[in-house]
matplotlib code that plots the C-alpha trace (Angstrom):
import matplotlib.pyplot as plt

x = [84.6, 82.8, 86.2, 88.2, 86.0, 85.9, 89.5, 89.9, 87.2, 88.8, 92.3, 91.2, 89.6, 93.1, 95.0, 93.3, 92.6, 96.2, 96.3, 93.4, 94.9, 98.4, 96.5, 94.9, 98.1, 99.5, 97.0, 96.9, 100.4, 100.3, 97.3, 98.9, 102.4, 100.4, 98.2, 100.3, 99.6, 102.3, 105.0, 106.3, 103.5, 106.0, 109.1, 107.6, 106.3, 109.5, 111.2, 110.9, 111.9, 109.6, 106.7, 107.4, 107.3, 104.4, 102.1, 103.1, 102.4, 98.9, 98.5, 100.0, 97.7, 94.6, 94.9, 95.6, 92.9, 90.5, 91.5, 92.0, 88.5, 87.1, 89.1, 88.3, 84.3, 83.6, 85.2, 83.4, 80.0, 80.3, 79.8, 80.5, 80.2, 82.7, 85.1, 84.7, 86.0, 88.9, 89.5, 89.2, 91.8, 94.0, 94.3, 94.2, 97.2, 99.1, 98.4, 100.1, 102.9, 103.6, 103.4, 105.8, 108.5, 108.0, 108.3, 111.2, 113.6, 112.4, 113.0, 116.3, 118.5, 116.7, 117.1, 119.6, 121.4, 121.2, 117.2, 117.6, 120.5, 118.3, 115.1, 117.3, 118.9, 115.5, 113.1, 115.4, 114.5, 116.4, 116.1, 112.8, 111.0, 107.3, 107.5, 106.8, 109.5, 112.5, 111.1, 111.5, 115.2, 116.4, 114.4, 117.1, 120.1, 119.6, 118.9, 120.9, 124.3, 124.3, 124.1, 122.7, 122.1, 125.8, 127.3, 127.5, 128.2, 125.0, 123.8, 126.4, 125.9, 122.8, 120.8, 117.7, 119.3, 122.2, 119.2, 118.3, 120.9, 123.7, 126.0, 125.7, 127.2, 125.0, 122.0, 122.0, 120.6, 124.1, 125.8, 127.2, 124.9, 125.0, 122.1, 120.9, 118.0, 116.6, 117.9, 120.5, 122.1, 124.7, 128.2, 129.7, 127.6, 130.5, 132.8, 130.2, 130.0, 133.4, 132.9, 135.5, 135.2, 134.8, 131.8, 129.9, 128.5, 130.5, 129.1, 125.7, 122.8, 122.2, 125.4, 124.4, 121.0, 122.5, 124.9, 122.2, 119.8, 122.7, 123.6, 120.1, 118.8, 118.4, 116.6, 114.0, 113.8, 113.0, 110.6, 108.7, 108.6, 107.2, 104.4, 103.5, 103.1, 101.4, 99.3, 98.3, 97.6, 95.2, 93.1, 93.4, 92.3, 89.1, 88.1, 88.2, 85.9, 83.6, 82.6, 82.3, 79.8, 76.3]
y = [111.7, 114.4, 116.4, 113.9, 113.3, 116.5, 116.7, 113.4, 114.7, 118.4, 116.7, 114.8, 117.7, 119.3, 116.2, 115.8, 119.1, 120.0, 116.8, 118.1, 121.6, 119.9, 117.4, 120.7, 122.1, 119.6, 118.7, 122.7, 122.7, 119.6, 120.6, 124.1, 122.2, 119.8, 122.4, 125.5, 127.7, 129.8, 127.4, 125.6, 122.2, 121.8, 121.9, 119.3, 116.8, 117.3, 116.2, 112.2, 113.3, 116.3, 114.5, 111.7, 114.1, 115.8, 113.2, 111.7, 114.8, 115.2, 111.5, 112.1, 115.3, 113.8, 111.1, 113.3, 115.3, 113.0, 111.3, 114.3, 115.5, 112.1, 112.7, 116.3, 116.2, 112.7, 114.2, 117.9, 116.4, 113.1, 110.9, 107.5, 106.3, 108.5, 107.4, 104.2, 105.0, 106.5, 103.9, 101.1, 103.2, 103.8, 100.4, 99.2, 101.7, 100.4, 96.9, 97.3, 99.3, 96.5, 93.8, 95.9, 96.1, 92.9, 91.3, 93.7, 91.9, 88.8, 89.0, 91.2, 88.4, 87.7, 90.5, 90.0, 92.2, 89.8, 90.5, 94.3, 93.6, 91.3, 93.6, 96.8, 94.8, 93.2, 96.7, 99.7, 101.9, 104.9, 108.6, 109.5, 106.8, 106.7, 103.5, 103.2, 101.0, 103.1, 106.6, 105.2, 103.9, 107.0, 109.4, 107.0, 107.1, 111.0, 111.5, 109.5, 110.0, 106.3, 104.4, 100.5, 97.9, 97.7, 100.2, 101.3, 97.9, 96.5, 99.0, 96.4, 94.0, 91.9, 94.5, 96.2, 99.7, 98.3, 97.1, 100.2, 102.4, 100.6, 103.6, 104.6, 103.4, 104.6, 106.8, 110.7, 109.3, 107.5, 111.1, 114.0, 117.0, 120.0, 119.6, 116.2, 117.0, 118.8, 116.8, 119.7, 120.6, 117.3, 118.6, 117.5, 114.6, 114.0, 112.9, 110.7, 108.9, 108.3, 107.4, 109.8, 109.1, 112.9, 113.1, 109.6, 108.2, 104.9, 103.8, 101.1, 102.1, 99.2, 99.5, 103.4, 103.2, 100.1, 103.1, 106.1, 103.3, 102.1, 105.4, 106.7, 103.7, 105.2, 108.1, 106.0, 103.4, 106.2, 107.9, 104.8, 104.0, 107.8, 107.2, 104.0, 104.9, 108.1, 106.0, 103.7, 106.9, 108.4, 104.8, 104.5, 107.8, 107.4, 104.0, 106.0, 108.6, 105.8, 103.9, 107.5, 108.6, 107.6]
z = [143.2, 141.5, 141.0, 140.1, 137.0, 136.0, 136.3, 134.1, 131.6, 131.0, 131.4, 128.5, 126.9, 126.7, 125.6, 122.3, 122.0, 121.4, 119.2, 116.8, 116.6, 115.9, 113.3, 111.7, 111.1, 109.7, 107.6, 106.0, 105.6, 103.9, 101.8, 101.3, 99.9, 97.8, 95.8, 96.0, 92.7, 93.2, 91.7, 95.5, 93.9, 91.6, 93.1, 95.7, 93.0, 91.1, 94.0, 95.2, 98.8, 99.2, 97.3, 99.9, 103.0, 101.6, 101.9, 105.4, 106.6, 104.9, 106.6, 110.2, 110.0, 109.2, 111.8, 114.6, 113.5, 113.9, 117.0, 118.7, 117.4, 118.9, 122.2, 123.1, 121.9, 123.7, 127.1, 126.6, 125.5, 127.6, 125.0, 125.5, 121.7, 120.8, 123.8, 122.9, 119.1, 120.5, 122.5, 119.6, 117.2, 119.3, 120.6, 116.9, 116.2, 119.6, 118.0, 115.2, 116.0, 118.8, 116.1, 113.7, 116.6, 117.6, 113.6, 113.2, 116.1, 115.2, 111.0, 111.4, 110.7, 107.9, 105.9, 103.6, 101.5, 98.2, 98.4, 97.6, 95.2, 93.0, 93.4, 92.5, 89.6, 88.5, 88.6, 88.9, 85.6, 86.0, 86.7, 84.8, 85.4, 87.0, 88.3, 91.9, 93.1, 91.1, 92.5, 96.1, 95.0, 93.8, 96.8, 99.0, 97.2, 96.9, 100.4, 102.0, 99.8, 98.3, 95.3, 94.4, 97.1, 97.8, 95.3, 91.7, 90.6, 90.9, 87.8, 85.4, 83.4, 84.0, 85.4, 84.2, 84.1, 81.9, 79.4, 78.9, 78.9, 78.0, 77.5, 80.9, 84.2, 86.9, 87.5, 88.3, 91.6, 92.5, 91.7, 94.3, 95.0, 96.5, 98.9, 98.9, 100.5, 98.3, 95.3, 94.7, 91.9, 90.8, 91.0, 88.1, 86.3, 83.5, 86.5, 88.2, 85.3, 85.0, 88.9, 90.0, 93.9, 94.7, 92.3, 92.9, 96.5, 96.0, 99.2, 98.9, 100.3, 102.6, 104.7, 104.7, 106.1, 108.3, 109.8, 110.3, 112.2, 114.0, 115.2, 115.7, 117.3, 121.0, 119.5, 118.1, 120.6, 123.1, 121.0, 120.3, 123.6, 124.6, 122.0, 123.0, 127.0, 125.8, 123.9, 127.2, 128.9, 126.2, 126.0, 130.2, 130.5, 128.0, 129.4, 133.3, 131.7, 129.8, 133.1, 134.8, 132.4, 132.6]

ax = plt.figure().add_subplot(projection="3d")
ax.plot(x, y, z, "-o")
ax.set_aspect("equal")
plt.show()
């Protein structure tokens, strides 16, 4: 009995300790992208996409950190407050991912493609905007090669784009690049305007993302899956060691 526990406890050890050192080095690089002097801080917060991925790294990093930091010390020091922490936020974080999925089959019907039409047409301010909702629009339509809800059409008449700037038909956002994911250099923004098809994504941005999660839907059905059992094992594995402990 006495070996299995230590093999559970430095089994445990290991586990989390590769998640902190993987939570550290997320977090740094994160940190390092974020406050860079040397000129790369503003190339990220210039860019939506970058910004974005920036600061879900600086997240993912800082969670893993300190889970893994709660893991590996509460094995090694045979701690069972700190087991018991792990235990809770992990189960909390299987909790909710569990209700996501489970919300997401049973709502898919319901999502509509009018909804993100009248939002887009409602709060979309264009290109330079600061508002929250319009910075997440154009990150998507730049990254994934699409423009509007549905297409350009749903910058026309009626919408809050056309309001203010009349004089033009759709935003840089909805134009060609050269690298999209790293808002490129637009090929030719007089064309796009005049939505010549080899210069303007003419495809909408729901049927797009509809596509890329159709196609990718294996993928990320079997990674969720992995991180969920994985998941089970950590909090199986830190509830053995809890009523092991004294």
């Amino acid at each position: 009995m006495e070996k299995i526990l230590t093999c559970l406890k430095y089994l445990m050890f290991l586990f989390n300790f590769l998640i902190f050192v993987g939570g550290i080095c997320l977090l740094a690089v994160g940190i390092w992208v974020v406050t860079n002097p040397d000129g790369f801080q503003n190339i990220v917060t210039a860019n939506p996409l970058l910004y974005t991925g920036a600061y879900i790294i600086l997240s993912v990093g800082g969670i893993l950190a300190v889970l893994g930091f709660l893991g590996f010390w509460g094995a090694i020091r045979e701690n069972k407050c700190l087991l018991i922490l792990f235990f809770l936020l992990i189960l909390v974080i299987f909790i909710v991912e569990l209700v996501g999925a489970i919300l997401a089959l049973a709502f898919r019907k319901q999502i509509k493609k009018e909804y993100f039409v009248f939002e887009l047409q409602k709060s979309y301010k264009g290109d330079n905007s600061t508002d929250a909702l319009t910075k997440t629009w154009n990150t998507i339509m730049i990254a994934f090669n699409c423009c509007g809800a549905l297409g350009p059409e749903d910058f026309g008449n009626g919408s809050r784009f056309y309001e203010l700037y009349p004089g033009i038909v759709v935003p840089d956002a909805c134009c060609k690049r050269d690298n999209p994911v790293f808002s490129g250099k637009i090929l030719d923004q007089a064309q796009c305007l005049q939505k010549h098809t080899d210069y303007i994504n003419s495809q909408g941005c729901f049927n797009t993302i509809a596509k890329v999660l159709k196609k990718f839907i294996h993928i990320v059905g079997g990674i969720s899956l992995g991180v969920l059992l994985i998941e089970m094992f950590a909090m199986l594995l830190a509830l053995c060691l809890y009523n092991k402990f004294d």
